[in-house]
C-alpha positions as CSV (number, residue, x, y, z in Angstrom):
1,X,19.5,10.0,-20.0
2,X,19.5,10.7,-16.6
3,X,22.8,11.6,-14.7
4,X,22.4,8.4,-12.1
5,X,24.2,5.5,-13.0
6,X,24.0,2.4,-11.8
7,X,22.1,2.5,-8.0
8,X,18.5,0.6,-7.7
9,X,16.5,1.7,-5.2
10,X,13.4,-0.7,-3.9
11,X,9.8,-0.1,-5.3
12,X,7.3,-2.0,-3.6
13,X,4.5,-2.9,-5.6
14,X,1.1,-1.3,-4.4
15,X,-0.8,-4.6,-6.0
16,X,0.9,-7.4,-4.6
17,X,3.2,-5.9,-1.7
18,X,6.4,-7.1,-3.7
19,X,9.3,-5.2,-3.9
20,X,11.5,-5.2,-6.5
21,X,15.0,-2.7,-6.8
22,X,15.1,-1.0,-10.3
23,X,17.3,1.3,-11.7
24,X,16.3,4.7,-12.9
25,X,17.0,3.7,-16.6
26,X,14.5,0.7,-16.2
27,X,11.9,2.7,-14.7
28,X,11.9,5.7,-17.3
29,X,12.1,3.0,-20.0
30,X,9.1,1.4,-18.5
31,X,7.7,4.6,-17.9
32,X,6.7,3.1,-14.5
33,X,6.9,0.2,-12.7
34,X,6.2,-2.9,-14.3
35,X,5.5,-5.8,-11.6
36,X,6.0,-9.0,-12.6
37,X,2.4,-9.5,-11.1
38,X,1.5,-7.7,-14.0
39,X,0.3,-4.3,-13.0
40,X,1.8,-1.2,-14.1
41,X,2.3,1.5,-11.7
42,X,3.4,5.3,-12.4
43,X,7.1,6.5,-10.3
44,X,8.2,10.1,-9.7
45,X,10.7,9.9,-11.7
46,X,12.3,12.9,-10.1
47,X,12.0,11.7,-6.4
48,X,13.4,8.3,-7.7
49,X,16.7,10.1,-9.3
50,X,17.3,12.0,-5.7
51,X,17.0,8.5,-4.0
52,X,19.7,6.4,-6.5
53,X,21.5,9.7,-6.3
54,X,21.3,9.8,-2.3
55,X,22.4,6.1,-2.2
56,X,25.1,6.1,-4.8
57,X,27.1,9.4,-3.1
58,X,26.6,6.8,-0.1
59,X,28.6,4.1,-2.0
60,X,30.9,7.0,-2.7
61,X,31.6,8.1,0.8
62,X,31.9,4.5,2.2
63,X,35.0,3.5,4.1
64,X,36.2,7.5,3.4
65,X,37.8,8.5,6.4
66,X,36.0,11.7,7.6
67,X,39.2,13.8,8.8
68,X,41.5,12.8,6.0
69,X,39.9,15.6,3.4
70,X,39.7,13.3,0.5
């Protein structure tokens, strides 16, 4: 399992042009993206983790003010 949790990031399809947000879970289990326009497409998993990660310390941070150290 990979250590991101929750976060989807958008993945435009390189078919159709439609982009769909997907969680890191859904596209390992995949192993890829699965459009609903039917084609498959392979994801850097890695890059895809740093992204959800990226975004979720984000969510973390939000509303956080900056001076008070916590």
């Amino acid at each position: 399992m990979v250590s991101a949790r929750y976060t989807t990031v958008p993945v435009r399809c390189p078919a159709c042009g439609q982009q769909t947000h997907k969680t890191l879970d859904a596209i390992v289990r995949d192993k890829g993206l699965l459009c609903s326009c039917g084609v498959k497409s392979d994801v850097d998993t890695a890059q895809f983790a740093d992204e959800i990660k990226k975004c979720e310390a984000n969510i973390k941070d939000f509303g956080r003010d900056p001076g008070s150290g916590r």
